[in-house]
KOLKE-742261 format. One record per residue: x, y, z of N, C-alpha, C in turn; residue in one letter; residue number from 1. Coordinates in steps of 0.001 Angstrom, whole numbers, plus 500000, padded with zeros to 6 digits. Example, Ala and Ser with C-alpha at 12.3 -4.5 7.8 and 13.67 -1.06 7.14 Angstrom:
% KOLKE-742261
<pt><n_east>513190</n_east><n_north>494310</n_north><n_up>507800</n_up><ca_east>512300</ca_east><ca_north>495500</ca_north><ca_up>507800</ca_up><c_east>513200</c_east><c_north>496700</c_north><c_up>507800</c_up><residuo>A</residuo><num>1</num></pt>
<pt><n_east>512850</n_east><n_north>497750</n_north><n_up>507080</n_up><ca_east>513670</ca_east><ca_north>498940</ca_north><ca_up>507140</ca_up><c_east>512900</c_east><c_north>500030</c_north><c_up>507870</c_up><residuo>S</residuo><num>2</num></pt>
% end
This chain:
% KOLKE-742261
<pt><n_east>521276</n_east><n_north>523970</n_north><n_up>523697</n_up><ca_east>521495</ca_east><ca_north>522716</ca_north><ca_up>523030</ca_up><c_east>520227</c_east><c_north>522332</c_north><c_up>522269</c_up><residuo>X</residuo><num>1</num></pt>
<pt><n_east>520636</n_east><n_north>522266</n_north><n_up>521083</n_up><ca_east>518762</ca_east><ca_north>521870</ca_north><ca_up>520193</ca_up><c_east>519117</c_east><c_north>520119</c_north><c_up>519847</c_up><residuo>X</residuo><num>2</num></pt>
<pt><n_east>518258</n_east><n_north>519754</n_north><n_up>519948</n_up><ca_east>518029</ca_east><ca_north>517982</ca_north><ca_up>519882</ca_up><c_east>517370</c_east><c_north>517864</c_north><c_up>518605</c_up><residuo>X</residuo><num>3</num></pt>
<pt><n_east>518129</n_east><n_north>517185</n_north><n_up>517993</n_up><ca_east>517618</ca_east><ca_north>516636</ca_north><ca_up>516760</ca_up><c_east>517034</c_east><c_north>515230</c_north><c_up>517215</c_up><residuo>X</residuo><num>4</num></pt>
<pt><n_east>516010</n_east><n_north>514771</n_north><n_up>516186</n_up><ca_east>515610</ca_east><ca_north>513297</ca_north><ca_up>516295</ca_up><c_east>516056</c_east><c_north>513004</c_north><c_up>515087</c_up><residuo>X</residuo><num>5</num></pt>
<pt><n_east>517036</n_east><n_north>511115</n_north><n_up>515389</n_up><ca_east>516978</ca_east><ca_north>510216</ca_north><ca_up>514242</ca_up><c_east>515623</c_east><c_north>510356</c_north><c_up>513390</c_up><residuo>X</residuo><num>6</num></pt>
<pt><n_east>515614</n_east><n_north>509699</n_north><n_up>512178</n_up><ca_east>514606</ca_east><ca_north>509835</ca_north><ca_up>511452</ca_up><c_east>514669</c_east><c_north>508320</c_north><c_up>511064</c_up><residuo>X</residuo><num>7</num></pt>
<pt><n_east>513562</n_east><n_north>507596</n_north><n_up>511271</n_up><ca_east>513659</ca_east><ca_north>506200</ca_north><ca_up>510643</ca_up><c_east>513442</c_east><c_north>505760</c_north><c_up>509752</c_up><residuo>X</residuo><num>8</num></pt>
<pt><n_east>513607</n_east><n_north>504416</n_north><n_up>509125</n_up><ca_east>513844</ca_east><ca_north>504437</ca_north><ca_up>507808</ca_up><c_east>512211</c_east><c_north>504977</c_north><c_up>507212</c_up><residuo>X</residuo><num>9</num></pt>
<pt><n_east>511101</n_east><n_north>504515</n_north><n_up>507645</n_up><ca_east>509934</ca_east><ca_north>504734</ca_north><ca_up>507242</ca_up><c_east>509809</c_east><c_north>506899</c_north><c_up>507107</c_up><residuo>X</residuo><num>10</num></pt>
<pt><n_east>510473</n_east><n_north>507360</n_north><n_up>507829</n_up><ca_east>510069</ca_east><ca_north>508780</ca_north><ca_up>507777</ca_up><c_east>511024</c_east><c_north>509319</c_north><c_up>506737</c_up><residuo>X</residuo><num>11</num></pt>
<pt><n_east>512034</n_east><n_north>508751</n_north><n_up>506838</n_up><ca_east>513073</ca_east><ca_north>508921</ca_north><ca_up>505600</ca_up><c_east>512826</c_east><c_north>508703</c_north><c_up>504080</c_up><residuo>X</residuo><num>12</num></pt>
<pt><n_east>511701</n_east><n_north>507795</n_north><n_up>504193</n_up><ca_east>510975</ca_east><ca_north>507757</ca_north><ca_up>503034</ca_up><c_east>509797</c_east><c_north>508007</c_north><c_up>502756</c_up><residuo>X</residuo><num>13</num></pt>
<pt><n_east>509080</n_east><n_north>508538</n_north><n_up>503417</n_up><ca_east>507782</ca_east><ca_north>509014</ca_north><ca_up>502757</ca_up><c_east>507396</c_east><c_north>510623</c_north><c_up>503179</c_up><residuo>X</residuo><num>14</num></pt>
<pt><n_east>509137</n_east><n_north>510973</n_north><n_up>504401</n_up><ca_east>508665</ca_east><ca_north>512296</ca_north><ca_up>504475</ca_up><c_east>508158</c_east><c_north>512620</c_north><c_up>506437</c_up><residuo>X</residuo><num>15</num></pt>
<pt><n_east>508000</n_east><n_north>513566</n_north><n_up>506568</n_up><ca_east>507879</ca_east><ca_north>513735</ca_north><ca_up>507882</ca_up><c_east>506637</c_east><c_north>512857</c_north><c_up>508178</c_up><residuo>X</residuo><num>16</num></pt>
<pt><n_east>506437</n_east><n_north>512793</n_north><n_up>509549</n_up><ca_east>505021</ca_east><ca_north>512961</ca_north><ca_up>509673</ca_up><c_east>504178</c_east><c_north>513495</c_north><c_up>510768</c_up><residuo>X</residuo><num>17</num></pt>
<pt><n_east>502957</n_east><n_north>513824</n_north><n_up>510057</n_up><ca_east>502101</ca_east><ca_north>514771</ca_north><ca_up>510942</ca_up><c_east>501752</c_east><c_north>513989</c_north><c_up>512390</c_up><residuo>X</residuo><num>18</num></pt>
<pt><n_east>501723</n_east><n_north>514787</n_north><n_up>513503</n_up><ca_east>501110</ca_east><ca_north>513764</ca_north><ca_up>514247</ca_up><c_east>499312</c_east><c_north>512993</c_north><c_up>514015</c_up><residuo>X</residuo><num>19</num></pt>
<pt><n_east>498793</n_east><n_north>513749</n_north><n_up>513066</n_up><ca_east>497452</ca_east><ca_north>512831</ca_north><ca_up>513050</ca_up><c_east>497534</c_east><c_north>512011</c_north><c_up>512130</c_up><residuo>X</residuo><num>20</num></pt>
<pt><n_east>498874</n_east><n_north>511435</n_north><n_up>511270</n_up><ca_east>499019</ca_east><ca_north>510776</ca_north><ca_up>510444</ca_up><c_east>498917</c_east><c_north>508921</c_north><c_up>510899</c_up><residuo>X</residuo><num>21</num></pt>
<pt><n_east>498962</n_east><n_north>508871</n_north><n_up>511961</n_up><ca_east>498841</ca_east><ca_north>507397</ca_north><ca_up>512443</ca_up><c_east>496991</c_east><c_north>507031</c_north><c_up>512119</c_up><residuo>X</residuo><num>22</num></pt>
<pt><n_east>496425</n_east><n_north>508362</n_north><n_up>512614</n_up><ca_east>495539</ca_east><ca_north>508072</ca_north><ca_up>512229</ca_up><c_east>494527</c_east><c_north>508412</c_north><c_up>511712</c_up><residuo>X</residuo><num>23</num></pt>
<pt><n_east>495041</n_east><n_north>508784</n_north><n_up>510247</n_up><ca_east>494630</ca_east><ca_north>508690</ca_north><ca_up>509224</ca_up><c_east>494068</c_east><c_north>507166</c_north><c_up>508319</c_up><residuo>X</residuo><num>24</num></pt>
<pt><n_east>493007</n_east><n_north>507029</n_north><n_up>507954</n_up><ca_east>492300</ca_east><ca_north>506128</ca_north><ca_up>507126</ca_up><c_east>492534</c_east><c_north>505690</c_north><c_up>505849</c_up><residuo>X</residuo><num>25</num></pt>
<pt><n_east>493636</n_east><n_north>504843</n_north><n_up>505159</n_up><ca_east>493830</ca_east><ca_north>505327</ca_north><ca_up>503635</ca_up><c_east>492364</c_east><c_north>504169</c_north><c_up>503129</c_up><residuo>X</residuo><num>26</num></pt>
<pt><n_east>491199</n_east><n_north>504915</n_north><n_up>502829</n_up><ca_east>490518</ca_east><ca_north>503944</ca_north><ca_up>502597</ca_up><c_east>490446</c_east><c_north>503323</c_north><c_up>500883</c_up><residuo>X</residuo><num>27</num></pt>
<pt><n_east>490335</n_east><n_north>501986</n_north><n_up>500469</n_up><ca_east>490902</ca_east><ca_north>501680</ca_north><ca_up>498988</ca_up><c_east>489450</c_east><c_north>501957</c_north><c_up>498177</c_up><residuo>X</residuo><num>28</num></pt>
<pt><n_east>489585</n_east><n_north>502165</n_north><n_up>497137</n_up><ca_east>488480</ca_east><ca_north>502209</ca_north><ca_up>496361</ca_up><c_east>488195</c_east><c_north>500857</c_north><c_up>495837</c_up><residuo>X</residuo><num>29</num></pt>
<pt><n_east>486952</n_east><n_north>500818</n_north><n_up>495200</n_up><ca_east>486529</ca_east><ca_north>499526</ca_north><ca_up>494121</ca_up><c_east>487651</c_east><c_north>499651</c_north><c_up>492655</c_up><residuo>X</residuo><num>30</num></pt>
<pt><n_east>487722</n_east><n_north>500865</n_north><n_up>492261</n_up><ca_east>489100</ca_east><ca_north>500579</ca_north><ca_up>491202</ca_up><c_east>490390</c_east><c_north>499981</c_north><c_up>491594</c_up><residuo>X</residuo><num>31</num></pt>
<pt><n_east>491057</n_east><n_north>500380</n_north><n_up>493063</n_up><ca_east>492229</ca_east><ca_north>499717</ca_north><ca_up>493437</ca_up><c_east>492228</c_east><c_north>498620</c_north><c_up>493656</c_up><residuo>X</residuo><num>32</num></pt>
<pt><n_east>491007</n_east><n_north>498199</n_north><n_up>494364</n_up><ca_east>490626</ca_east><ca_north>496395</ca_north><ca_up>494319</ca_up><c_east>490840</c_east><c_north>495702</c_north><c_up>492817</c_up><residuo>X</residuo><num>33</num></pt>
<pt><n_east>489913</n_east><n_north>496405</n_north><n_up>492020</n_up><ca_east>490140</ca_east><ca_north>495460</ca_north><ca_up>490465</ca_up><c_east>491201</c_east><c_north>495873</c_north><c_up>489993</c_up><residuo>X</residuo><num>34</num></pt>
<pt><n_east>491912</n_east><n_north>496893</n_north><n_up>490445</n_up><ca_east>493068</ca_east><ca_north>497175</ca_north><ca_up>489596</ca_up><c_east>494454</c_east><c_north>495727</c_north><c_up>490853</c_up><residuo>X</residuo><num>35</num></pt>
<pt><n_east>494105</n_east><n_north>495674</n_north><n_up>492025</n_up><ca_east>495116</ca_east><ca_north>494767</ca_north><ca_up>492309</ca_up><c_east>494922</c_east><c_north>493115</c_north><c_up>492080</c_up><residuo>X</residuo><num>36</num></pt>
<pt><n_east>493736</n_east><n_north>492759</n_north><n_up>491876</n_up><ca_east>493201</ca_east><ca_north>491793</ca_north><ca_up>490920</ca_up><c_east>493323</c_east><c_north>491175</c_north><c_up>489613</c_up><residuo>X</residuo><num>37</num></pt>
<pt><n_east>493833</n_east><n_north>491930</n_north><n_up>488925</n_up><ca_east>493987</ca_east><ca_north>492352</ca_north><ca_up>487532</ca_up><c_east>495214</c_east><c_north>492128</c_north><c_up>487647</c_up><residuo>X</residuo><num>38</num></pt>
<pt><n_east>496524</n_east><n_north>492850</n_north><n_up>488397</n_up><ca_east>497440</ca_east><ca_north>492960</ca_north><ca_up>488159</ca_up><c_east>497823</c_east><c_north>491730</c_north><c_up>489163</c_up><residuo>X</residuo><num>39</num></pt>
<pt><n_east>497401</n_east><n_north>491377</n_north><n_up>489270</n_up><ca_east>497441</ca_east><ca_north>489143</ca_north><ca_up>490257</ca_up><c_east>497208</c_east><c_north>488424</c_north><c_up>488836</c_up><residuo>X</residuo><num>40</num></pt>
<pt><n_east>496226</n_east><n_north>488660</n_north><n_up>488206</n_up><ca_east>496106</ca_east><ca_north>487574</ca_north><ca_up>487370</ca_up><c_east>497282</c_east><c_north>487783</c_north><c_up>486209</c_up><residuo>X</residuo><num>41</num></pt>
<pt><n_east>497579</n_east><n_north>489267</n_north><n_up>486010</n_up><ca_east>498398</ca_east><ca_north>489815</ca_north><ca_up>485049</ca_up><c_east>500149</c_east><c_north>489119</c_north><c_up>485392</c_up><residuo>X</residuo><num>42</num></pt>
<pt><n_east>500390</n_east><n_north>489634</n_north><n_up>486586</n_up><ca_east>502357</ca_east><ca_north>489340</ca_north><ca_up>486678</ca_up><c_east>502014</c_east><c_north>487756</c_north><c_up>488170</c_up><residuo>X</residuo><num>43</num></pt>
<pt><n_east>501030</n_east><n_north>487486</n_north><n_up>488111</n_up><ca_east>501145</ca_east><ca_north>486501</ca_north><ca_up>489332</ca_up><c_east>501256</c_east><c_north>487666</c_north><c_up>490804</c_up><residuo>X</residuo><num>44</num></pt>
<pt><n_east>500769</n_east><n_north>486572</n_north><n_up>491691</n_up><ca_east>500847</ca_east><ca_north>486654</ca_north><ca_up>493502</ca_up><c_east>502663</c_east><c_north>487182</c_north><c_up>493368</c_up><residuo>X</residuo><num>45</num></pt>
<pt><n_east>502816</n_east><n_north>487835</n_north><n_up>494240</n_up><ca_east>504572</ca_east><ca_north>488031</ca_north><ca_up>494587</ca_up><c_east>504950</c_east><c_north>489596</c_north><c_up>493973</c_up><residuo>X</residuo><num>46</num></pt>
<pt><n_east>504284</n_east><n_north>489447</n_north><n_up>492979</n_up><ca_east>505091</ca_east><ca_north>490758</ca_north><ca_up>492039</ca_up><c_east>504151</c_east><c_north>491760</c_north><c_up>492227</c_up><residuo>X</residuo><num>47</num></pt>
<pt><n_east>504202</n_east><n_north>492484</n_north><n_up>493375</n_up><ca_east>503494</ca_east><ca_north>493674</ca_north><ca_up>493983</ca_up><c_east>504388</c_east><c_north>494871</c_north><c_up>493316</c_up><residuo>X</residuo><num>48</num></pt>
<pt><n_east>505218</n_east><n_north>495375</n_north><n_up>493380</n_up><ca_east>506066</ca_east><ca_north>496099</ca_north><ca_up>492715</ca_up><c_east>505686</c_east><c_north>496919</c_north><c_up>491050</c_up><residuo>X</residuo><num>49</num></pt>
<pt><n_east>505376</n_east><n_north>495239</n_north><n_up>490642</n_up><ca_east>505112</ca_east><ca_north>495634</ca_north><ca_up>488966</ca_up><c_east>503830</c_east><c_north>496014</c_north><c_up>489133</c_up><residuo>X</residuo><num>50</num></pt>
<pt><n_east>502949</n_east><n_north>495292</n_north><n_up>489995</n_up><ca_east>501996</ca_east><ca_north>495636</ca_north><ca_up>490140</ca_up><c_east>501339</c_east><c_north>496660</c_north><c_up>490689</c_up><residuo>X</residuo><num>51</num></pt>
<pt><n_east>502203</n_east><n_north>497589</n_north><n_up>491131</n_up><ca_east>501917</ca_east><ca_north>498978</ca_north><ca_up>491571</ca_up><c_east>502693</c_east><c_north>499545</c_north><c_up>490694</c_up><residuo>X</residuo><num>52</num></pt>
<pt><n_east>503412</n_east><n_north>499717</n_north><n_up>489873</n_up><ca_east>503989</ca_east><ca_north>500320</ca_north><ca_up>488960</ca_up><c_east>503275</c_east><c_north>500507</c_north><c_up>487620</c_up><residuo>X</residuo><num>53</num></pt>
<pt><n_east>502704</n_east><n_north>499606</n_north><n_up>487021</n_up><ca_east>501685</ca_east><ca_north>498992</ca_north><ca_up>486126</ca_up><c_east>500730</c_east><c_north>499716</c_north><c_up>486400</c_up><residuo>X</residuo><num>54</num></pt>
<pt><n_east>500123</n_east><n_north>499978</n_north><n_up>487644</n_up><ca_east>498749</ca_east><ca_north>500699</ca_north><ca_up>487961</ca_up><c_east>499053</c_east><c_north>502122</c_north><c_up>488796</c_up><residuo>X</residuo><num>55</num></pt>
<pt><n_east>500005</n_east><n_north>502569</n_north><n_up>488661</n_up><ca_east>500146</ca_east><ca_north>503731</ca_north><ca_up>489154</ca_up><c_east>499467</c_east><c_north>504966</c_north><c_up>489723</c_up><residuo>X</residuo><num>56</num></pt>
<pt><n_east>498591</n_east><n_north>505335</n_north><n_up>487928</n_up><ca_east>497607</ca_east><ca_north>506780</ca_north><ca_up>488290</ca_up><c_east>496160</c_east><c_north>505685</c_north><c_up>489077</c_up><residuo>X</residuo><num>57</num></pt>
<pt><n_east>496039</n_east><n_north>504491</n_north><n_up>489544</n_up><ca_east>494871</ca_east><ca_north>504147</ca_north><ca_up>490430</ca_up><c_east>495231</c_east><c_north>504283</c_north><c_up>491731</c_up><residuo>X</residuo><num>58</num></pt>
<pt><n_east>496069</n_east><n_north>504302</n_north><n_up>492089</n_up><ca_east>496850</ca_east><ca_north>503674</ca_north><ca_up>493283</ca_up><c_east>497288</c_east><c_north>504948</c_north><c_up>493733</c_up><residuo>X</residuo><num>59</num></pt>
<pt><n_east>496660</n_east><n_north>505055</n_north><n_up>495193</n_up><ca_east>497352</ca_east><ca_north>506535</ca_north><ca_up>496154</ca_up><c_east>498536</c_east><c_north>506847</c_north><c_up>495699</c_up><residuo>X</residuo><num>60</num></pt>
<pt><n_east>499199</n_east><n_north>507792</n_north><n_up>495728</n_up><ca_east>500623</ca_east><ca_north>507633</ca_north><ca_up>495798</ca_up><c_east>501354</c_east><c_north>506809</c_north><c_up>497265</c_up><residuo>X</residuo><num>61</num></pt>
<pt><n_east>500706</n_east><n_north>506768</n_north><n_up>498533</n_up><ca_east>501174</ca_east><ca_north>506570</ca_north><ca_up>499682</ca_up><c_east>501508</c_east><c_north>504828</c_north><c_up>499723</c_up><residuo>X</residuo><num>62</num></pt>
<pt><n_east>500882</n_east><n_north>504383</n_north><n_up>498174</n_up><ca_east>500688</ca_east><ca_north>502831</ca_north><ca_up>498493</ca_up><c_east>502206</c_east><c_north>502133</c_north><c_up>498434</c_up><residuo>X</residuo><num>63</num></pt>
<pt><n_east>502624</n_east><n_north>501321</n_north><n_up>498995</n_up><ca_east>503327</ca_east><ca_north>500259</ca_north><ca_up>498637</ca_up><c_east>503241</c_east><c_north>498642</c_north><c_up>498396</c_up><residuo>X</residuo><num>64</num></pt>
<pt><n_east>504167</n_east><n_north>498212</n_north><n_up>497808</n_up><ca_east>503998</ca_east><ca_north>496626</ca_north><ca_up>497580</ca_up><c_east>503416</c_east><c_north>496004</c_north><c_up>498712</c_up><residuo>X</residuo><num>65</num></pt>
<pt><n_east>504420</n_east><n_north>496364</n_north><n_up>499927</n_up><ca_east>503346</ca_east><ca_north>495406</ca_north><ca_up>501187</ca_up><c_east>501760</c_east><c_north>496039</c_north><c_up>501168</c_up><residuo>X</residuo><num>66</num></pt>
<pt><n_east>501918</n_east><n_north>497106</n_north><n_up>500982</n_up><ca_east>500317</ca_east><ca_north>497802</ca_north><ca_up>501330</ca_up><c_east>499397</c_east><c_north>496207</c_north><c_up>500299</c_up><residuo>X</residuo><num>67</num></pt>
<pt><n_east>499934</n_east><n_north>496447</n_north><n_up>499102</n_up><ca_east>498921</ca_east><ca_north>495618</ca_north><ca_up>497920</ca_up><c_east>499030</c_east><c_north>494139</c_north><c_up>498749</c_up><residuo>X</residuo><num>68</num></pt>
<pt><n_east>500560</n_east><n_north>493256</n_north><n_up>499235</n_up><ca_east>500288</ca_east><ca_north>492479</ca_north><ca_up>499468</ca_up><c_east>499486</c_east><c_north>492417</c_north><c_up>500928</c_up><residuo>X</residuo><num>69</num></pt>
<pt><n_east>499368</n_east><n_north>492863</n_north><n_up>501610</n_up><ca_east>498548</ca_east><ca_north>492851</ca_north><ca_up>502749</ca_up><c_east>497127</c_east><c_north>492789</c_north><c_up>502406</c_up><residuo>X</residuo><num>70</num></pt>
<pt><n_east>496847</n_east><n_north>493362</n_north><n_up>501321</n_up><ca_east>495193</ca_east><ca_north>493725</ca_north><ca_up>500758</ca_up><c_east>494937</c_east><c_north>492651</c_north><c_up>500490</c_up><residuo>X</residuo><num>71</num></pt>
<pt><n_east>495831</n_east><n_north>492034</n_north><n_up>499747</n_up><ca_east>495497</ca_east><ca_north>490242</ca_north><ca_up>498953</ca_up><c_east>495324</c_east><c_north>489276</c_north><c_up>499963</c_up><residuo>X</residuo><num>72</num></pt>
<pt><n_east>496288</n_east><n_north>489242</n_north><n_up>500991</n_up><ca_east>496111</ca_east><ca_north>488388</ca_north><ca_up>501695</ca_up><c_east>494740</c_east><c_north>488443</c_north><c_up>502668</c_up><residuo>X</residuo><num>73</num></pt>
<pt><n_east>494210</n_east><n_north>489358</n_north><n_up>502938</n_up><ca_east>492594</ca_east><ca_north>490032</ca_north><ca_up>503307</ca_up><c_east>491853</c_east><c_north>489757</c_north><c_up>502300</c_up><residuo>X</residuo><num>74</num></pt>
<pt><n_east>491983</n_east><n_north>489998</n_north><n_up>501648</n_up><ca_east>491227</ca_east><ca_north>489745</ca_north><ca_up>499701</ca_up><c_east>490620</c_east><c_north>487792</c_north><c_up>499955</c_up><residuo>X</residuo><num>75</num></pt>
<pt><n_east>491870</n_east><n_north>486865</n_north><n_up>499836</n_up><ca_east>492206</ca_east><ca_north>485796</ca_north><ca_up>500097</ca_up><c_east>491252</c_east><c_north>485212</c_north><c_up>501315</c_up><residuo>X</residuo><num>76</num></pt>
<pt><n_east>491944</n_east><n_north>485944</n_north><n_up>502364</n_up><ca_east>491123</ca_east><ca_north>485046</ca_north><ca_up>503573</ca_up><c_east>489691</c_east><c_north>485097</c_north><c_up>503472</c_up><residuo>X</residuo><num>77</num></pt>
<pt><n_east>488958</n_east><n_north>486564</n_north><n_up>503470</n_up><ca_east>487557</ca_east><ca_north>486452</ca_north><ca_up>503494</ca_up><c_east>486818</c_east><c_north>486088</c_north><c_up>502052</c_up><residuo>X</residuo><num>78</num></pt>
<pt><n_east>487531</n_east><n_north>486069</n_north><n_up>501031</n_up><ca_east>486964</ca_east><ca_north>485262</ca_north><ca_up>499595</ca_up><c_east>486987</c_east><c_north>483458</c_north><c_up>500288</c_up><residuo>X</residuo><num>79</num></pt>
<pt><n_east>487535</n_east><n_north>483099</n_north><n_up>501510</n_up><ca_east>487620</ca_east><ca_north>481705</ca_north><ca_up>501444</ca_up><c_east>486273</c_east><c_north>481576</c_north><c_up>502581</c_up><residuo>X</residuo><num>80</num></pt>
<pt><n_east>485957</n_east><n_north>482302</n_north><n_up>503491</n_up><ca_east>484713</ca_east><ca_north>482758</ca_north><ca_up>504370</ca_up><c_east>483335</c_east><c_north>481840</c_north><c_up>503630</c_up><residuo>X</residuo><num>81</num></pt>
<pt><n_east>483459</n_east><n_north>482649</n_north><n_up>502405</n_up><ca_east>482018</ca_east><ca_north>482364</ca_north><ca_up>501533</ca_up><c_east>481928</c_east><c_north>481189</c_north><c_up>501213</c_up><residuo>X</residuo><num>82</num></pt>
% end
């Protein structure tokens, strides 16, 4: 009897994954910062989508909209620190 595993929606879309993939580091560069900056002042807060679409060849391929909005909201909190 061979056992398959469900695949969830996250592996279904980006593909298997390795087991050292949890922890893996995607660390952002200083271009992806000004490039998600840019594309805030460009389509507004919300429109992560265009805004990874718009900036494409900067941006990992692995990134998504939450990835950018998660960055902003980090971006946000410690810009209010200072």
């Amino acid at each position: 009897m061979v056992l398959t595993r469900r695949l969830t929606r996250y592996q279904a879309k980006r593909g298997p994954l390795s087991p050292l993939s949890s922890l893996a580091i995607r660390v952002r560069d200083d271009a992806e910062v000004r490039a998600l900056e840019e594309g805030v002042r460009k389509w507004g807060v919300g429109a992560w989508q265009k805004i990874l679409t718009d900036n494409k060849p900067i941006f990992i391929s692995t990134r998504t909209g939450v990835d950018l909005k998660d960055k902003w909201v980090n971006i946000q909190k410690f810009a209010n620190r200072n």
